[in-house]
N, C-alpha and C positions, 0 to 999 in steps of 0.2 A: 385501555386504548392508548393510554400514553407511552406505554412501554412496545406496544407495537410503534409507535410511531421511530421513537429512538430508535429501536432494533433496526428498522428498513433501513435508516438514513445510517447509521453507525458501518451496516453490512454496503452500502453503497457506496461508504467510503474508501472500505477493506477493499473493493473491487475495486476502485480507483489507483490507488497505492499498487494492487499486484501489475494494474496495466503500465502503471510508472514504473515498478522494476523492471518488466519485460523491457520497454523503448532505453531504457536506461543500461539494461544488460546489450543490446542490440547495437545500440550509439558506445558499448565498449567495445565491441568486437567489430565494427566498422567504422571509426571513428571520422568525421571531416578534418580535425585538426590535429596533429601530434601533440598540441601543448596540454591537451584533455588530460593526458597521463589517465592514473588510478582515481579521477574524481567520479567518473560513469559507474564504478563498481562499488564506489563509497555511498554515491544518493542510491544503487538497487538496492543496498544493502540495509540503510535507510527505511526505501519504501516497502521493501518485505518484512521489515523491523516492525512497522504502522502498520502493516496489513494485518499481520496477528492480532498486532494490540487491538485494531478497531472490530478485529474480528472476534476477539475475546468476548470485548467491550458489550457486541452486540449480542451474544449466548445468554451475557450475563442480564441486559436489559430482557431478553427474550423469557428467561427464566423468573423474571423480580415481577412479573405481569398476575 
């Protein structure tokens, strides 16, 4: 049970992090300031970086059950 528990929250995270890259990809390509520069492509790049990982993270608790 405990490994379900991890898995949900771990995969809940990985779905947070993918919706941070999308706002994050989106706030690149319409940006409100020019001083943003390449910082909106460096945290998607980031958040899709975590998405894996927590998405990993969560196969692997899902599997150790």
């Amino acid at each position: 049970m405990k490994g379900d528990a991890w898995s949900i929250a771990l995969t809940g995270l990985s779905l947070t992090c993918v919706t941070g890259a999308a706002l994050f990809i989106l706030v690149a390509i319409n940006p409100k300031d020019a001083a943003y520069g390449s910082t909106p492509l460096i945290y998607a790049g980031g958040s899709a970086i975590a998405a894996i990982a927590f998405n990993r993270a969560a196969a692997w608790a899902r599997r150790s059950t």
